[in-house]
mmCIF file as gemmi writes it, N, C-alpha and C atoms, coordinates in Angstrom:
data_model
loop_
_atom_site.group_PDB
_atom_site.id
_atom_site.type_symbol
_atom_site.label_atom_id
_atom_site.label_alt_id
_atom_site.label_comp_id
_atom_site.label_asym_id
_atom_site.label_entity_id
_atom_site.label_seq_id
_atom_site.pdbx_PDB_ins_code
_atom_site.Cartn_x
_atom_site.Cartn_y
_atom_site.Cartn_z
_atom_site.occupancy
_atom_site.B_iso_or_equiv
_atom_site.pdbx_formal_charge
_atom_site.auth_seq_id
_atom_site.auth_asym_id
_atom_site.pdbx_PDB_model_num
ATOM 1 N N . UNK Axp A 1 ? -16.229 157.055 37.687 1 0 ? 1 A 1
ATOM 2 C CA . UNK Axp A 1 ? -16.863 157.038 36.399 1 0 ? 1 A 1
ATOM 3 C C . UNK Axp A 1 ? -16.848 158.436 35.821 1 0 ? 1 A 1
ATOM 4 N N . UNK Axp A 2 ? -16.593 158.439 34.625 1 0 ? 2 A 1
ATOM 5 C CA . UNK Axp A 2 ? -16.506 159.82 33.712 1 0 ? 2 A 1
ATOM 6 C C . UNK Axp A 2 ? -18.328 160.493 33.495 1 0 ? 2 A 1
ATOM 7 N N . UNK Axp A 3 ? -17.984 161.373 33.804 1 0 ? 3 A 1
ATOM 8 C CA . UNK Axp A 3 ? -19.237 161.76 33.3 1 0 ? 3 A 1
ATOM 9 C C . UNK Axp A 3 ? -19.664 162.122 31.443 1 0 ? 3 A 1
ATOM 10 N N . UNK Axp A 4 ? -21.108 161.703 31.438 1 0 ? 4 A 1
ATOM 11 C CA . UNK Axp A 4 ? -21.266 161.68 30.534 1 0 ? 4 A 1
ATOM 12 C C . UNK Axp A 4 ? -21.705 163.181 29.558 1 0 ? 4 A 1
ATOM 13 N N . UNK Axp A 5 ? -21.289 163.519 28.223 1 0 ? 5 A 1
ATOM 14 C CA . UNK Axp A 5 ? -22.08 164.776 28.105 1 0 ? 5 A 1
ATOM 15 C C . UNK Axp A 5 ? -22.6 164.859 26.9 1 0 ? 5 A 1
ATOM 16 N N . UNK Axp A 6 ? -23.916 165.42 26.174 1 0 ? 6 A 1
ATOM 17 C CA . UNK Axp A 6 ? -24.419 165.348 24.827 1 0 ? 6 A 1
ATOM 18 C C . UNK Axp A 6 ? -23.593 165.793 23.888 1 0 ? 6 A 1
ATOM 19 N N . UNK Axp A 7 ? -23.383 165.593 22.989 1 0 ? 7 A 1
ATOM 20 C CA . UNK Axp A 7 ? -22.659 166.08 21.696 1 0 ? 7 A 1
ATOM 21 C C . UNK Axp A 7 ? -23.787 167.175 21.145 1 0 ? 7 A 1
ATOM 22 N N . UNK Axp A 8 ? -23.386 168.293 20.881 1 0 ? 8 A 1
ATOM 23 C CA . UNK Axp A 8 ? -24.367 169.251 20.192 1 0 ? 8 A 1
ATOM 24 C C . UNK Axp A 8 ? -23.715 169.148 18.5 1 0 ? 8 A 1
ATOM 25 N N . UNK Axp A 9 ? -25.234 168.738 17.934 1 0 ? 9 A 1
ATOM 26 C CA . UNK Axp A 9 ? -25.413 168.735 16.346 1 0 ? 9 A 1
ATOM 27 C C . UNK Axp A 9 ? -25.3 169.829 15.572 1 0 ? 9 A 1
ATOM 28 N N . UNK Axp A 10 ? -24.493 170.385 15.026 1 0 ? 10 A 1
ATOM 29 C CA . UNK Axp A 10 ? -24.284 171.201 13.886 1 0 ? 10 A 1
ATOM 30 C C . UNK Axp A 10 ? -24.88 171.145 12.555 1 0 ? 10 A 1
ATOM 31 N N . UNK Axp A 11 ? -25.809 172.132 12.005 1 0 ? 11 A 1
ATOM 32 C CA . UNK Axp A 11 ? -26.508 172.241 10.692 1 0 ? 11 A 1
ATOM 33 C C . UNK Axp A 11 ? -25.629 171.972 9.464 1 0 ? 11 A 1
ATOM 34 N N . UNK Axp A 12 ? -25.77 171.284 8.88 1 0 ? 12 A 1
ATOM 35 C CA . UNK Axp A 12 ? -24.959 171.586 7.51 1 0 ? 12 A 1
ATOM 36 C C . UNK Axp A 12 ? -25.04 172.235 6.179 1 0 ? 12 A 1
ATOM 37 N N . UNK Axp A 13 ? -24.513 173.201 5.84 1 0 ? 13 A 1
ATOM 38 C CA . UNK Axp A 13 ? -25.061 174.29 4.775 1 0 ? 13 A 1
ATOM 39 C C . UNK Axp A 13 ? -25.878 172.983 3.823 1 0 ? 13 A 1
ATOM 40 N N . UNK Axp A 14 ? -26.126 171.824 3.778 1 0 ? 14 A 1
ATOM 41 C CA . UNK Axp A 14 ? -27.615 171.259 3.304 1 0 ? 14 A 1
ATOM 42 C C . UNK Axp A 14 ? -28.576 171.417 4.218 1 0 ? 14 A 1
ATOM 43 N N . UNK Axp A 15 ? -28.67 171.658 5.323 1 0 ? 15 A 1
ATOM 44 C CA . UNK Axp A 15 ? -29.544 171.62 5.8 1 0 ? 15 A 1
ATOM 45 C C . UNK Axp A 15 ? -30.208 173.143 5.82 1 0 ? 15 A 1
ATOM 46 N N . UNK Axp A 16 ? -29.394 173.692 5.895 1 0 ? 16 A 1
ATOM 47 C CA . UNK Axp A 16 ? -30.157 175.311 6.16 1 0 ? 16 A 1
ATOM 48 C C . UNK Axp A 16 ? -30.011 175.45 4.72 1 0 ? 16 A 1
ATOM 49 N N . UNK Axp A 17 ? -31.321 176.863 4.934 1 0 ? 17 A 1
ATOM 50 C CA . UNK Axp A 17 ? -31.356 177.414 3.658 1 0 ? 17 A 1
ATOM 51 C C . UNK Axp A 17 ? -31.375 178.731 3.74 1 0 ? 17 A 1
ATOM 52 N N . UNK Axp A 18 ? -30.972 179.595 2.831 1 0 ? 18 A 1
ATOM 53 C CA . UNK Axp A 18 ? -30.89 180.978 2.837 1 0 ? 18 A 1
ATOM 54 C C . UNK Axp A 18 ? -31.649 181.428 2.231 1 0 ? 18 A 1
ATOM 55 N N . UNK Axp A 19 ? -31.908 182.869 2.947 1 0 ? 19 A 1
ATOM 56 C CA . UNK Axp A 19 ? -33.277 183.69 2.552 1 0 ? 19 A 1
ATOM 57 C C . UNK Axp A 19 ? -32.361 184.836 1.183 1 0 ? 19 A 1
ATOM 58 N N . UNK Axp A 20 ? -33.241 185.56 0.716 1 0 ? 20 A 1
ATOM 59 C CA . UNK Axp A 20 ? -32.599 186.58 -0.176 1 0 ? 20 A 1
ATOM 60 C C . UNK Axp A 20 ? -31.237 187.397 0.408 1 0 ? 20 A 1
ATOM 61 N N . UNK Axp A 21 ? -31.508 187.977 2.111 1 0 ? 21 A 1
ATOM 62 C CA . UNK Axp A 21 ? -30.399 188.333 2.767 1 0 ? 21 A 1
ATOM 63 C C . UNK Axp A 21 ? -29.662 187.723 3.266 1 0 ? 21 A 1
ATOM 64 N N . UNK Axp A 22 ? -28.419 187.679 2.983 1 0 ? 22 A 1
ATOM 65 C CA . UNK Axp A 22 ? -26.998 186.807 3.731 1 0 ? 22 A 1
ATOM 66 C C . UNK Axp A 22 ? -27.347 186.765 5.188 1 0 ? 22 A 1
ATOM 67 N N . UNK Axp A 23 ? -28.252 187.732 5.947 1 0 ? 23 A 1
ATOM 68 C CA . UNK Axp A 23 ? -28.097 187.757 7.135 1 0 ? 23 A 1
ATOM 69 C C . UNK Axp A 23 ? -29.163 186.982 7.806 1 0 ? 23 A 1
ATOM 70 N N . UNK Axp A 24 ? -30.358 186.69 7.081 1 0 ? 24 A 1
ATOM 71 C CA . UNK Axp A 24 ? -31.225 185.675 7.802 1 0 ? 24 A 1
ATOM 72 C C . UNK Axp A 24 ? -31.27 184.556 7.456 1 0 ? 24 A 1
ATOM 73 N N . UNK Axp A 25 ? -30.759 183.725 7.96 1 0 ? 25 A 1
ATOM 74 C CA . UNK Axp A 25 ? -30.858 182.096 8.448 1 0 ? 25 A 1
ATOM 75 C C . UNK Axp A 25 ? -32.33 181.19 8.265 1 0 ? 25 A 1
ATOM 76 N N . UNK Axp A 26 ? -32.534 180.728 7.52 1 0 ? 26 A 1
ATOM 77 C CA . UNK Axp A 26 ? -34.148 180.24 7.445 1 0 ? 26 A 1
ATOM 78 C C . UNK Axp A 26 ? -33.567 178.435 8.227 1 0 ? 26 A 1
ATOM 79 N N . UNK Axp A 27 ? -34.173 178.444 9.634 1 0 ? 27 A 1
ATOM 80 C CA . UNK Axp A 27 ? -33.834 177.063 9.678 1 0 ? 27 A 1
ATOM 81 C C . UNK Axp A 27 ? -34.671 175.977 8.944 1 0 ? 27 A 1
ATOM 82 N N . UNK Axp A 28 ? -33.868 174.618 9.264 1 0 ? 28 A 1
ATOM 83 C CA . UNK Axp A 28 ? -34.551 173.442 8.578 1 0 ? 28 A 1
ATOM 84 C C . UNK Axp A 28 ? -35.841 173.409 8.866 1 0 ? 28 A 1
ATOM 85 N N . UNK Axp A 29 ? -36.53 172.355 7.762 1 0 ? 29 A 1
ATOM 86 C CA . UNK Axp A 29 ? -38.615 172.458 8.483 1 0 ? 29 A 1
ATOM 87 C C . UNK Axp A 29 ? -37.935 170.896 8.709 1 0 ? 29 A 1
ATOM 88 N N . UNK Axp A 30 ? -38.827 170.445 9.888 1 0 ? 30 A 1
ATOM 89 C CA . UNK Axp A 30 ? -38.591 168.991 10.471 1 0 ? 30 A 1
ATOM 90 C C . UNK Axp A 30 ? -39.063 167.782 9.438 1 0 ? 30 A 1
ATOM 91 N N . UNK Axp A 31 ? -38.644 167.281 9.225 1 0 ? 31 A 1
ATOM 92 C CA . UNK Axp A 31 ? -39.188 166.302 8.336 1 0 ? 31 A 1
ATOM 93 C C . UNK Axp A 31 ? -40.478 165.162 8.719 1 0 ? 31 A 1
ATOM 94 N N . UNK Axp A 32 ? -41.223 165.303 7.96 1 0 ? 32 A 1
ATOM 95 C CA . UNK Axp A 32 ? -42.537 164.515 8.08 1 0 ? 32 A 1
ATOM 96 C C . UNK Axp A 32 ? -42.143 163.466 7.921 1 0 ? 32 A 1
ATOM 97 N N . UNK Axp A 33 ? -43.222 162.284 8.236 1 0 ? 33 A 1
ATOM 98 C CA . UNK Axp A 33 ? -42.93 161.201 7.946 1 0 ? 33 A 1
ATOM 99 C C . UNK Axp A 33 ? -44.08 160.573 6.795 1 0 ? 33 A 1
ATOM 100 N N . UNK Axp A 34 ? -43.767 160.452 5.702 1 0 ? 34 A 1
ATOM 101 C CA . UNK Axp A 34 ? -44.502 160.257 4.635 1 0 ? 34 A 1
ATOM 102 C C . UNK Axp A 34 ? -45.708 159.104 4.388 1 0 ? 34 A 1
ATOM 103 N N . UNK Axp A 35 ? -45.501 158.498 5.15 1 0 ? 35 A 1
ATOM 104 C CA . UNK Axp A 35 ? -46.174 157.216 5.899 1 0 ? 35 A 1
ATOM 105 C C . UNK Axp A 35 ? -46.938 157.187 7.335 1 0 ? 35 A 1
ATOM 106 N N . UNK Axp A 36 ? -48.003 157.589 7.523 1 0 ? 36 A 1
ATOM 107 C CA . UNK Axp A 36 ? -48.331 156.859 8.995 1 0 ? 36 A 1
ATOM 108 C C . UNK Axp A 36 ? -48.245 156.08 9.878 1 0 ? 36 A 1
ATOM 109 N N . UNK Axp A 37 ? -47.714 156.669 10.922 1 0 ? 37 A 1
ATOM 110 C CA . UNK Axp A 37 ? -47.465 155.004 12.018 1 0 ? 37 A 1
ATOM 111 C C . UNK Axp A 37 ? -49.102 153.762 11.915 1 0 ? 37 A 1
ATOM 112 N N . UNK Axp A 38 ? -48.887 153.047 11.446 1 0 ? 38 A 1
ATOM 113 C CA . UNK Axp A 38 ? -50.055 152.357 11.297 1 0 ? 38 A 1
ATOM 114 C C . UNK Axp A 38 ? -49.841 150.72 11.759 1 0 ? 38 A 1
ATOM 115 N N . UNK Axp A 39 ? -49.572 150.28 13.022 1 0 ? 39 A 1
ATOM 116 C CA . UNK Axp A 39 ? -49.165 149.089 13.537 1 0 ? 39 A 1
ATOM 117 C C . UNK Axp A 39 ? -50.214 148.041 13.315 1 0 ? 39 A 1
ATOM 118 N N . UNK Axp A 40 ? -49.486 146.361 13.244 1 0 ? 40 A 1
ATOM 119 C CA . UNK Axp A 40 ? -50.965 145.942 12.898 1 0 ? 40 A 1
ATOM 120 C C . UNK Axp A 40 ? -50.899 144.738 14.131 1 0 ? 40 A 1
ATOM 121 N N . UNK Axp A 41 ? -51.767 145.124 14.895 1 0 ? 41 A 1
ATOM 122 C CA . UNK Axp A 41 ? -52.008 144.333 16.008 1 0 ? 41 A 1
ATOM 123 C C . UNK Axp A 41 ? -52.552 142.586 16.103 1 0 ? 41 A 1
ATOM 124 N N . UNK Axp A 42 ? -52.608 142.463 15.14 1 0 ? 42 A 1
ATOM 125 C CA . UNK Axp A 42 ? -53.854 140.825 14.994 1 0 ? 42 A 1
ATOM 126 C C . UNK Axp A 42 ? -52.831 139.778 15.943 1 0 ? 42 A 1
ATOM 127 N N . UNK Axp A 43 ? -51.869 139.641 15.924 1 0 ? 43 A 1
ATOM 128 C CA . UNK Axp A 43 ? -51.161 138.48 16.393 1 0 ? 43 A 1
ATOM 129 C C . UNK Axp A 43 ? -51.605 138.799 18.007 1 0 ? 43 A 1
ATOM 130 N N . UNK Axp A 44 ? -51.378 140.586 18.687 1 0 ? 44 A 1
ATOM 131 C CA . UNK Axp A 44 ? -51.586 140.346 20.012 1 0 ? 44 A 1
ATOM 132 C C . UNK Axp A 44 ? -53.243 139.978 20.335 1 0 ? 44 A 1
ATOM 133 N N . UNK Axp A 45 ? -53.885 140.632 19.538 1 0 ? 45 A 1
ATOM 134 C CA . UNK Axp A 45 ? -55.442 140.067 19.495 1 0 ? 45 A 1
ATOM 135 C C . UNK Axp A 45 ? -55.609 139.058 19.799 1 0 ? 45 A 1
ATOM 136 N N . UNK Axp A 46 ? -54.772 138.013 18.716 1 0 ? 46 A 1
ATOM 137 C CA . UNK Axp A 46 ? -55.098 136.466 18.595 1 0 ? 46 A 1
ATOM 138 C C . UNK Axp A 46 ? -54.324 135.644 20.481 1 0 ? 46 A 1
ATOM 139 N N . UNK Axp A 47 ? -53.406 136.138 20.744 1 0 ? 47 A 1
ATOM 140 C CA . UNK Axp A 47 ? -53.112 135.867 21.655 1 0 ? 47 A 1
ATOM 141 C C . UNK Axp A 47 ? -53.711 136.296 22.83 1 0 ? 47 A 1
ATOM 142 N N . UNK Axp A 48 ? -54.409 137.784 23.233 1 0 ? 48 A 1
ATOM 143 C CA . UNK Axp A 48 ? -55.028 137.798 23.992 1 0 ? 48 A 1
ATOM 144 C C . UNK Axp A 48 ? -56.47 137.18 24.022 1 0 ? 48 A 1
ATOM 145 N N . UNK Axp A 49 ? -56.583 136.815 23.066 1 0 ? 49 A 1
ATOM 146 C CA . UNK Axp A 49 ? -58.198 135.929 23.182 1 0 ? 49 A 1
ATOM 147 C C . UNK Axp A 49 ? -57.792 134.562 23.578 1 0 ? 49 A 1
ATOM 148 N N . UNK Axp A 50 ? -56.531 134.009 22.8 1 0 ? 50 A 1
ATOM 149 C CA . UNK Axp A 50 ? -56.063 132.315 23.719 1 0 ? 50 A 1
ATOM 150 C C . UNK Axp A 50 ? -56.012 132.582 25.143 1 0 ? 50 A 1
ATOM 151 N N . UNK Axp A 51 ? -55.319 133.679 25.633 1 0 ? 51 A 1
ATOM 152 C CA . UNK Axp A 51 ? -55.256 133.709 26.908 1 0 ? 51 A 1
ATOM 153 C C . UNK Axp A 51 ? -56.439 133.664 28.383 1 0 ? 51 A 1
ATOM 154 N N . UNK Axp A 52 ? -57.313 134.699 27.299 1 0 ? 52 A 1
ATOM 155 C CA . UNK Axp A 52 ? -58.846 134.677 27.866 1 0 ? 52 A 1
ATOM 156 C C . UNK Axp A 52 ? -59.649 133.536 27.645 1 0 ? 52 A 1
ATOM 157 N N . UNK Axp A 53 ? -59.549 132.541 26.782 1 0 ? 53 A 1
ATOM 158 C CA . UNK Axp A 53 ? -59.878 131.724 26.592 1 0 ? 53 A 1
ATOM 159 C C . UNK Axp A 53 ? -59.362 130.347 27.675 1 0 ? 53 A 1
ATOM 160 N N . UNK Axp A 54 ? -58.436 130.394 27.414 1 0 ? 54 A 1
ATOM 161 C CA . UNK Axp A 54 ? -57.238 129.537 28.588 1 0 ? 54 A 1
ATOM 162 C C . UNK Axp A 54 ? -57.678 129.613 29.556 1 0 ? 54 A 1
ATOM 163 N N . UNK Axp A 55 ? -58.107 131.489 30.584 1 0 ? 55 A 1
ATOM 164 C CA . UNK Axp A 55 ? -58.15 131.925 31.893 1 0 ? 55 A 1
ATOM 165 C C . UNK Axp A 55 ? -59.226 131.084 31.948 1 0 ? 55 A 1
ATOM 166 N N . UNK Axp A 56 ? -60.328 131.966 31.354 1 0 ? 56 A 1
ATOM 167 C CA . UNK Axp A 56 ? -61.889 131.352 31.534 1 0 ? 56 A 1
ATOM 168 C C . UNK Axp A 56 ? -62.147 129.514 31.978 1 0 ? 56 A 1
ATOM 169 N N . UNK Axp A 57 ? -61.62 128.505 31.133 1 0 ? 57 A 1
ATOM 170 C CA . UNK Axp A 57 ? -61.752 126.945 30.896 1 0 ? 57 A 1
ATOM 171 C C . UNK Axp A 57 ? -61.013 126.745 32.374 1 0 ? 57 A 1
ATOM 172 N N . UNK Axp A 58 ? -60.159 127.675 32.757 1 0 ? 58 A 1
ATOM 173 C CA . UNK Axp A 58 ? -59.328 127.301 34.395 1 0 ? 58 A 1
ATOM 174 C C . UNK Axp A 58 ? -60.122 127.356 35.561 1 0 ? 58 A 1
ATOM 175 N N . UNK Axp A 59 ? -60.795 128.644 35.151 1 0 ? 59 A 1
ATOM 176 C CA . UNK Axp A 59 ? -61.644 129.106 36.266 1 0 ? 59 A 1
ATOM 177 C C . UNK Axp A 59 ? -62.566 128.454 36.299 1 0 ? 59 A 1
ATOM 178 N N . UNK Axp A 60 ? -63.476 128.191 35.109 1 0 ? 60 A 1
ATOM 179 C CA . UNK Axp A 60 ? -64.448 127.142 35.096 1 0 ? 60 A 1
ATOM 180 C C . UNK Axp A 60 ? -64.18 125.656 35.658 1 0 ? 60 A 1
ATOM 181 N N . UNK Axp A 61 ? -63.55 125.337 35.218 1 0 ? 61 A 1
ATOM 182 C CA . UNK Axp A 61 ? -62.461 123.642 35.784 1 0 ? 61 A 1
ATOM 183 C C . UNK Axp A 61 ? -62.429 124.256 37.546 1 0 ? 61 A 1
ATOM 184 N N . UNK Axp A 62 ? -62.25 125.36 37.836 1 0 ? 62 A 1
ATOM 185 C CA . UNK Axp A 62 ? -61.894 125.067 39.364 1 0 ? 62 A 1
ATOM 186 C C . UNK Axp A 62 ? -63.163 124.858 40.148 1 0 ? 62 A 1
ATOM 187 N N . UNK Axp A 63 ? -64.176 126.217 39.497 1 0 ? 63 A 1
ATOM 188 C CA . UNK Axp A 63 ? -65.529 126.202 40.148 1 0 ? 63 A 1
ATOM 189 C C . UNK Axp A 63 ? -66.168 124.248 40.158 1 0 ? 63 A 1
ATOM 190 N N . UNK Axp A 64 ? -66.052 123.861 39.515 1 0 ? 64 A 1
ATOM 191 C CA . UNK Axp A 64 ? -66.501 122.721 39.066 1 0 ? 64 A 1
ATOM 192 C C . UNK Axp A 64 ? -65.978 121.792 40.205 1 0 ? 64 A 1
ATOM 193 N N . UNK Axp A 65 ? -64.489 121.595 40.421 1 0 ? 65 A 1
ATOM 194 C CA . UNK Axp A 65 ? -63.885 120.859 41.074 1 0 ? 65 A 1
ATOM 195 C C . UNK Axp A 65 ? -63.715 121.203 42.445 1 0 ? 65 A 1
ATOM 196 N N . UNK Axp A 66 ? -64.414 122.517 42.702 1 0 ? 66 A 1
ATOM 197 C CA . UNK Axp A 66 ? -64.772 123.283 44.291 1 0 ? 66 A 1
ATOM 198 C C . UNK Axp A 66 ? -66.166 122.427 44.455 1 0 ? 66 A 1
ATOM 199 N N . UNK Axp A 67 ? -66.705 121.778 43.91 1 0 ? 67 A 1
ATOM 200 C CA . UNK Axp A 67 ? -67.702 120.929 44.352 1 0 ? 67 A 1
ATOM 201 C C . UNK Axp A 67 ? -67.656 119.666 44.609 1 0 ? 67 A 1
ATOM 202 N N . UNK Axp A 68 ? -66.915 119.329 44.261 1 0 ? 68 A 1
ATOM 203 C CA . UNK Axp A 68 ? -66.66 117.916 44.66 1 0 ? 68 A 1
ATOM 204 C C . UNK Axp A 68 ? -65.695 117.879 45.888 1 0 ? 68 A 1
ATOM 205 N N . UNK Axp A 69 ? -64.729 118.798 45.694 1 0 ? 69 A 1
ATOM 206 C CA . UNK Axp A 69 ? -64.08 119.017 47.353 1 0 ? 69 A 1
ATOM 207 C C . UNK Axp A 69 ? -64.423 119.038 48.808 1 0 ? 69 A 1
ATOM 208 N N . UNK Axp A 70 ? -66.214 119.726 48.585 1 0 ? 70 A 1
ATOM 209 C CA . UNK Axp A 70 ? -66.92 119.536 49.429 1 0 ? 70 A 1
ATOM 210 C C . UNK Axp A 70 ? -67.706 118.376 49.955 1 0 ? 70 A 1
């Protein structure tokens, strides 16, 4: 198998910007993200409560039916 190796990214005179002197390099500022990561959870909510709901009615059903076994 070949080994694998990173490609190194090169700036593109859009990306850099120049200061008053030819000789200093002002690098890029990283770009923000204009939006907040803001995920919206309700579906796993709704599913982890069926599930807890589900567990619970099982466990209950067994305790129940551990008595009559006896």
């Amino acid at each position: 198998m070949s080994k694998k190796t990173k490609k190194q990214t090169r700036a593109t005179s859009a990306d850099v910007k120049f200061s008053a002197s030819p000789k200093e390099i002002v690098p890029p500022q990283p770009k923000t993200a204009e939006k907040g990561f803001n995920p919206d959870y309700t579906p796993v909510i709704k599913d982890l409560k069926r599930i807890g709901t589900l567990a619970g009615t099982f466990f209950i059903i067994m305790i129940i039916l551990s008595f009559f076994i006896k």
